[in-house]
C-alpha positions as CSV (number, residue, x, y, z in Angstrom):
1,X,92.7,63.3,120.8
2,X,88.8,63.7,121.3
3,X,87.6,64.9,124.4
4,X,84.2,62.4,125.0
5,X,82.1,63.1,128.2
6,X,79.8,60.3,129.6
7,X,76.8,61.3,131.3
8,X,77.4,58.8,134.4
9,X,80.2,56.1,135.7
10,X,78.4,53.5,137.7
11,X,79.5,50.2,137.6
12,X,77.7,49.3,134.5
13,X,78.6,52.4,132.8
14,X,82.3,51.4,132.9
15,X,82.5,49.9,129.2
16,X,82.4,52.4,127.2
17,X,84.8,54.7,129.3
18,X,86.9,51.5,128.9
19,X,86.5,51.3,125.5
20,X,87.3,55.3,124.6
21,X,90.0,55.0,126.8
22,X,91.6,52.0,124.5
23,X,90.8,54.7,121.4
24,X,92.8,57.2,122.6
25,X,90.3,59.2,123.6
26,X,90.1,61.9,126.2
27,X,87.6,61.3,128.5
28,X,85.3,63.3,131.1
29,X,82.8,61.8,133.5
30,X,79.9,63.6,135.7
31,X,77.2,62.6,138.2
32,X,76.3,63.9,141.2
33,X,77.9,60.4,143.7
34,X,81.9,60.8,143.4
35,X,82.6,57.4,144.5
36,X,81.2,55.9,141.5
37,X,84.1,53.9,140.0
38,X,84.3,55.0,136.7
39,X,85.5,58.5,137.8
40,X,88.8,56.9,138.7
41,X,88.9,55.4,135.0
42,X,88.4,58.9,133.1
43,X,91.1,61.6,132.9
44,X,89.1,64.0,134.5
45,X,85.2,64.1,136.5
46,X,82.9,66.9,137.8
47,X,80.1,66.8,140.2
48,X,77.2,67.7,137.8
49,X,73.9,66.2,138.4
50,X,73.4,64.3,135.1
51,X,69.6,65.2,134.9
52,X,70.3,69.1,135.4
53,X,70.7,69.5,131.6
54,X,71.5,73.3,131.5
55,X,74.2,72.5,133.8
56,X,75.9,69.8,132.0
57,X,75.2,72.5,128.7
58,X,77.7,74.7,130.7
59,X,80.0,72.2,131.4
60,X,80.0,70.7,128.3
61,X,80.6,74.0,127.0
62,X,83.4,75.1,129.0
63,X,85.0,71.5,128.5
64,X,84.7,71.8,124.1
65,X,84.1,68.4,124.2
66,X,83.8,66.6,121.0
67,X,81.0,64.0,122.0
68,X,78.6,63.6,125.0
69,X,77.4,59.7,126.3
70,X,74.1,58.7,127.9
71,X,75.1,55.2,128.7
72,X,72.3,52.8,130.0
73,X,70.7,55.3,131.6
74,X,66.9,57.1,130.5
75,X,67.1,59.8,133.0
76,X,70.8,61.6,131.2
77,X,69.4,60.7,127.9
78,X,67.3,63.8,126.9
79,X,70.2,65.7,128.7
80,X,72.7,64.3,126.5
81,X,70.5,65.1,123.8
82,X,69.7,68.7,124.4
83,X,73.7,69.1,124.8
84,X,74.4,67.5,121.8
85,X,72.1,69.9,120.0
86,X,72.7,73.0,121.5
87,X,76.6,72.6,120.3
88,X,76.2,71.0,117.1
89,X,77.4,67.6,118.5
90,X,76.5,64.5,117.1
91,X,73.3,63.2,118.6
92,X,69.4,63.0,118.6
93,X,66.5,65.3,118.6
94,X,66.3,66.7,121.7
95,X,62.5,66.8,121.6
96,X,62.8,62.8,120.0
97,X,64.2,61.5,123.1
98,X,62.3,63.3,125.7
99,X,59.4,61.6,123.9
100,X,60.7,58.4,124.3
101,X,61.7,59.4,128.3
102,X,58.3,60.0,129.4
103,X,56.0,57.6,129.4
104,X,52.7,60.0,129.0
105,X,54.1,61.3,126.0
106,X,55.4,58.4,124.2
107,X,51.8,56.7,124.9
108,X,50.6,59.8,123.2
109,X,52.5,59.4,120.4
110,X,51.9,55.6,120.2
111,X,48.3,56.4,119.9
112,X,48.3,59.3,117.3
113,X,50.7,56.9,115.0
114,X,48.8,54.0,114.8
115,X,50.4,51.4,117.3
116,X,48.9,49.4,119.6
117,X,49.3,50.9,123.0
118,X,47.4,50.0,126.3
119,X,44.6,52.4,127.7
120,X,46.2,54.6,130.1
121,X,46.4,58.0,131.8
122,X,48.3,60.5,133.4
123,X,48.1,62.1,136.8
124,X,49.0,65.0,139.5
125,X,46.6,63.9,142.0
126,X,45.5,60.9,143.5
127,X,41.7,61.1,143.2
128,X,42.0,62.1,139.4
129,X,43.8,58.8,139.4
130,X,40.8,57.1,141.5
131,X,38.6,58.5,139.2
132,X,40.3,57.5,136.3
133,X,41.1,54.0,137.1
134,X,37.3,53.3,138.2
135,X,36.8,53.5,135.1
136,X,38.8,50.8,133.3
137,X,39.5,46.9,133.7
138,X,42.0,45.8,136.7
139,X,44.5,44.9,137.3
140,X,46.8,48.2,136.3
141,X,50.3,49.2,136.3
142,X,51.2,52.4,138.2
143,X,54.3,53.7,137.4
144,X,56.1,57.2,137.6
145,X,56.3,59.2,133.7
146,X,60.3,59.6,134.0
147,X,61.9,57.0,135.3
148,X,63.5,53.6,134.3
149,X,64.4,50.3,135.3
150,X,60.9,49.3,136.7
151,X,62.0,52.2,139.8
152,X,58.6,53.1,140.9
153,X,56.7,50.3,139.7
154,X,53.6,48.6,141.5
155,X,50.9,46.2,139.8
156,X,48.0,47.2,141.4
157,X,44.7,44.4,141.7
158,X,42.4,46.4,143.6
159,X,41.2,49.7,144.2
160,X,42.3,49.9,147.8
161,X,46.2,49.7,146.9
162,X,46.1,52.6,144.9
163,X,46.8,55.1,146.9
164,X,49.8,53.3,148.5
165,X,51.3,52.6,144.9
166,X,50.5,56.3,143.2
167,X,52.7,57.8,146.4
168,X,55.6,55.3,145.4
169,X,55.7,55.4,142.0
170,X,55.2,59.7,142.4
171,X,58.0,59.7,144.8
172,X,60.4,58.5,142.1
173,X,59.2,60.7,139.5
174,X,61.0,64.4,139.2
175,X,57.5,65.9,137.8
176,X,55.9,64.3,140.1
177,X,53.7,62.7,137.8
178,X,52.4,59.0,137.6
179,X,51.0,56.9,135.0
180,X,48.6,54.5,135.3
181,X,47.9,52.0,132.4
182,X,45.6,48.7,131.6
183,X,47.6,45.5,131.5
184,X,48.1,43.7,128.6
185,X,48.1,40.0,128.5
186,X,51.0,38.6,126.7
187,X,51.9,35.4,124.8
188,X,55.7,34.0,125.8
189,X,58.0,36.6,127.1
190,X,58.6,39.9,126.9
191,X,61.0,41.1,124.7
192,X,64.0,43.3,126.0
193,X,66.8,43.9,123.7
194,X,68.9,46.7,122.0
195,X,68.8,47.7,118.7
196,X,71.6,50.0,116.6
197,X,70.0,53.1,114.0
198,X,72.5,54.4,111.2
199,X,71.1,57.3,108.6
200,X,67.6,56.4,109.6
201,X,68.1,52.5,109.1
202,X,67.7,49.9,111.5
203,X,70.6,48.1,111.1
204,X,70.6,45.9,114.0
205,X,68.2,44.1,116.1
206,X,68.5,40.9,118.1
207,X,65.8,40.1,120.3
208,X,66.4,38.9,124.1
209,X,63.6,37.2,126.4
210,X,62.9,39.1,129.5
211,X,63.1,37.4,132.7
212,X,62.1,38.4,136.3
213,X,62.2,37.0,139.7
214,X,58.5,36.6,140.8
215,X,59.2,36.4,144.6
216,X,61.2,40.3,144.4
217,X,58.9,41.4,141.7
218,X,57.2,39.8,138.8
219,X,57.8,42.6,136.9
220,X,61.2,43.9,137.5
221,X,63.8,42.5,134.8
222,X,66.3,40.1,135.9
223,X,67.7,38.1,132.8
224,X,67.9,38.6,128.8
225,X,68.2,35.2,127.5
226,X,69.9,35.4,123.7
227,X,68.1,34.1,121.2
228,X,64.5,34.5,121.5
229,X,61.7,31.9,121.5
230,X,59.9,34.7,119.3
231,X,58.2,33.7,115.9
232,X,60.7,34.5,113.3
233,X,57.8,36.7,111.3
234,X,57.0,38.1,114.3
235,X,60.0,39.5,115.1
236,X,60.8,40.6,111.7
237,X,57.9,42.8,111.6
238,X,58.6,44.1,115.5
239,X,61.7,45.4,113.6
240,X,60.1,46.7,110.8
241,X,57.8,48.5,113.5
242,X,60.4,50.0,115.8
243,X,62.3,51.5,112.6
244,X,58.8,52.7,111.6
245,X,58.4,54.3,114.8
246,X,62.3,55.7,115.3
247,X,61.8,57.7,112.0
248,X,58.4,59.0,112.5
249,X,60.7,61.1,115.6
250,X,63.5,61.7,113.0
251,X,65.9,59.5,115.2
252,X,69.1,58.8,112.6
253,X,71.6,57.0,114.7
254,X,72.6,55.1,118.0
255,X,71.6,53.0,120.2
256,X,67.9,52.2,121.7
257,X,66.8,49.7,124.2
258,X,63.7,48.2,122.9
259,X,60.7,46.7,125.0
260,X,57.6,45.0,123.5
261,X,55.3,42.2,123.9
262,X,53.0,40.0,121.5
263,X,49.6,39.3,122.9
264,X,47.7,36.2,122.4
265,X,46.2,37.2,118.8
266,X,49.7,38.2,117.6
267,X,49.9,41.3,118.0
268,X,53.3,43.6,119.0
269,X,52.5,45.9,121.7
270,X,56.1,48.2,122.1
271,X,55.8,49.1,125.8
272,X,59.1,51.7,126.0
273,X,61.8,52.1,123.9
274,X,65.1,54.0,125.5
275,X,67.1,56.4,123.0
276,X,70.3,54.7,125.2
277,X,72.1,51.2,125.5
278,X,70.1,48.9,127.8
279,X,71.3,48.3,131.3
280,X,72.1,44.6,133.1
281,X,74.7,44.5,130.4
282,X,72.7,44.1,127.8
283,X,75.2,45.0,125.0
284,X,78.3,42.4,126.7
285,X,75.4,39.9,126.5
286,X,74.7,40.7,122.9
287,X,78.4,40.9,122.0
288,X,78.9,36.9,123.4
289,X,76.1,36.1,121.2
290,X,76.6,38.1,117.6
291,X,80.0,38.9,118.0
292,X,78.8,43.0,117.6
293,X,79.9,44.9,119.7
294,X,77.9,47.8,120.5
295,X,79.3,49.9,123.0
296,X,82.3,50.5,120.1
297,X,79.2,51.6,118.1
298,X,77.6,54.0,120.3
299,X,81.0,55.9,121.6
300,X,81.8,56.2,117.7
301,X,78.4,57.5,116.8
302,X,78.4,60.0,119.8
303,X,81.9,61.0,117.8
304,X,80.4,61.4,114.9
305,X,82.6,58.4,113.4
306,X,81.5,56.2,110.3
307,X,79.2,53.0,111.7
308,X,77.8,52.1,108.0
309,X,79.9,48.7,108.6
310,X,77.8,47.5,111.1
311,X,75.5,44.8,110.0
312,X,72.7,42.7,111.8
313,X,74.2,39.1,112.9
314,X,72.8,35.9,113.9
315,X,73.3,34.6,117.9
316,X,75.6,31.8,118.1
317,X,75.3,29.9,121.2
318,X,73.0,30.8,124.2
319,X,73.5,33.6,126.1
320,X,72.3,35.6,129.2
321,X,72.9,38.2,131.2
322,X,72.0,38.4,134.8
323,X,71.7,40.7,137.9
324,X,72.4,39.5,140.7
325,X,69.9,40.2,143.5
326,X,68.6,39.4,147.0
327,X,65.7,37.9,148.1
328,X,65.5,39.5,151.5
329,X,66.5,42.6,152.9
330,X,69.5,41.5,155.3
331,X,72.8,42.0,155.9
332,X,75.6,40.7,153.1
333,X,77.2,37.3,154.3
334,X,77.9,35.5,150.6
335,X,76.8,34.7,147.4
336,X,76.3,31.1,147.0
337,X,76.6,29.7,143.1
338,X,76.2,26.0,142.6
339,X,78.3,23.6,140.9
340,X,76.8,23.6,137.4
341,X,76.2,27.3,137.2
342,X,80.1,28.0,137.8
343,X,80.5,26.4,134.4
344,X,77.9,28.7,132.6
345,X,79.9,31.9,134.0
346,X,81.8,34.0,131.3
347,X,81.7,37.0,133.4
348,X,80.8,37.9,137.2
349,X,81.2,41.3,138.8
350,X,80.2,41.7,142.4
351,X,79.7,45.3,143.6
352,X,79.0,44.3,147.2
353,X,80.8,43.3,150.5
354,X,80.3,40.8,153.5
355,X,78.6,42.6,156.3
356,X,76.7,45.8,154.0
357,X,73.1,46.3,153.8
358,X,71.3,45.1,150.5
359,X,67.8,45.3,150.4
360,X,65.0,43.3,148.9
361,X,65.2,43.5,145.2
362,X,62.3,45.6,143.9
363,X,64.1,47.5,140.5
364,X,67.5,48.0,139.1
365,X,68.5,50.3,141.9
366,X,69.1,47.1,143.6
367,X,71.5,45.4,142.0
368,X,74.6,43.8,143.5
369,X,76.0,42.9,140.1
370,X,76.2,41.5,137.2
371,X,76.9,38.3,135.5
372,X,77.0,37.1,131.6
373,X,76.3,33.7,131.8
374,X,77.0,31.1,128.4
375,X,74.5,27.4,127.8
376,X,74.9,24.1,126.3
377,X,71.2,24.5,124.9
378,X,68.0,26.6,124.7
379,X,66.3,24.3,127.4
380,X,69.0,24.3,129.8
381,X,69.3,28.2,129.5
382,X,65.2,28.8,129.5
383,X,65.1,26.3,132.6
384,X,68.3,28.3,134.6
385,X,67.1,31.6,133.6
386,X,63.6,31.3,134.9
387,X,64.8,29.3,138.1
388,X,68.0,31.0,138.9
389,X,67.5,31.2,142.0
390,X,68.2,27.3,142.3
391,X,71.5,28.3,141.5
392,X,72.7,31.7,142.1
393,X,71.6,33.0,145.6
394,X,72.5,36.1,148.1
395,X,72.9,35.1,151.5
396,X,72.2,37.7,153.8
397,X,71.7,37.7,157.9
């Protein structure tokens, strides 16, 4: 029996416990909130903060585990990495995926390695970021280094809302850093999708069409929509630069959620890519569509098990996931879901209750819950997807 330990058991960190659990596997959870459900799934959990790296080492340590999981989640990522290295576990460069965690340093890298990546800068103190930002074209994105799931975010028009958005987005950062960067202007959608690394090889990638709810936030993901409107050549060679870019940090295996955008002359701008599975269940949504299952893939690869079967596959169908969110901050009453949108439900998972408070949906630390959601054509999923609201709505009081 392995002994497996999962960085996290959130609601949509439950899969892969699930899965190991089916394997036979032993398996440990930790965070620092005990009533997080999956801690009632694994055979044993410890209050360890999941970003507190040395302490997870120690655990880890004491526990001989045989494998250590970061699912879904950029912040356990470089711990689960540094673990992994430190006791010859299966895993990542430790130094790779803190790269890919922080945003000054993967724009960095971007730049000395020949990829497009917006103007942008780094900052400890507001009027260097004043300073800075006088000095480029508005609108910008401010945003803290280390965190994920647009937590933090603000799009900022004018000079005057600076100040407001660098304190946010610095009071979700641990290093208390910000970032603020030009904005890019894309062509179609932005892409949001995983991908799956074996021996250095990319070997597979299907991309998803990111989707937001502009009255919450325009910029905060809602929906991946499975396939992609992408040019074909296009997103061939967005594969062929992500793989480029994964091996320039000697990355050799797993999973990475992959963001990028094609601007109006064509070219692929990759905006973050997470050394992690992405969240909003990403991988169920992929697994409707290809039939590839990739939680199975990254709980085998954190075990050190043989993935050179997996192979890229084509979607069949049209897919989405979606989180479901609130337009208001209120209290709970009920979640409203129209008659045609009941039939496009596969999956629904509801991690709220009439008469708690949700607030106004501004990043993924907002979500209520999750949906996977299945379409009788590209049209009718593009039209629900960008409109969902028409169809899937929080009532609150």
């Amino acid at each position: 029996m392995k002994r497996i330990l999962f960085l996290g058991a959130a609601p949509t960190q439950i899969p892969p416990i699930r899965y190991a659990l089916a394997q036979g596997h032993y398996v440990i959870t930790c965070d620092y909130l005990p009533s997080n459900p999956g801690h009632r799934l694994a055979h044993e959990w410890h209050n360890v903060s999941t970003t507190d790296k040395d302490a997870v080492l120690d655990l880890a340590r004491n526990l001989a585990i045989d494998g250590i999981v970061a699912y879904a989640s950029d912040p356990s990522a470089p711990t689960g990495a540094y673990v992994a290295e430190h006791l010859g576990l299966p895993g990542n460069p430790y130094q790779a995926v803190l790269t890919l965690a922080r945003k000054d340093l993967f724009r960095r890298f971007l730049s000395e390695n020949g990829f497009n990546v917006p103007r942008s800068g780094s900052f400890y103190s507001l009027q260097e970021a004043i300073d800075w930002a006088s000095t480029v074209n508005l609108p910008v994105f401010v945003k803290p280094i280390d965190s994920s799931g647009s937590k933090g975010l603000t799009f900022v028009n004018h000079l005057s809302d600076l100040e407001k958005a660098f304190d946010y987005a610095q009071s979700f950062s641990r290093e208390k850093v910000v970032v603020i960067e030009e904005q890019i202007e894309k062509s179609g959608y932005q892409i949001d999708s995983d991908v799956f690394m074996v021996d250095g090889k990319l070997q597979f990638w299907q991309w998803g069409d990111q989707h937001q709810d502009p009255v919450c936030n325009p910029y905060a993901p809602i929906s991946s929509s499975y396939p992609s409107i992408i040019d074909h050549d296009i997103g061939l060679e967005a594969a062929r630069q992500v793989e480029r870019l994964l091996n320039s940090l000697s990355f050799k295996r797993g999973a990475f959620n992959v963001e990028f955008l094609v601007d109006i002359n064509k070219r692929i701008w990759i905006l973050e890519i997470g050394a992690r599975n992405g969240g909003k269940n990403i991988p169920i949504a992929i697994k409707y569509a290809t039939g590839v299952d990739l939680i199975k893939y990254t709980v085998d690869a954190a075990l050190g098990e043989d993935c050179s079967n997996l192979s890229n596959a084509p979607v069949k169908g049209f897919w989405s996931n979606y989180t479901i969110h609130s337009r208001a901050t209120g209290t709970f009453k009920d979640l409203w879901i129209s008659n045609r949108a009941q039939n496009n439900i596969v999956e629904q998972h509801l991690w709220i209750k009439p008469g708690q408070t949700v607030m106004k949906y501004r990043s993924s630390s907002d979500t209520l819950g999750t949906m996977i959601m299945r379409y009788d054509s590209m049209e009718q999923m593009l039209e629900m997807t960008d409109n969902m609201e028409k169809d899937v709505r929080v009532i609150v009081e």
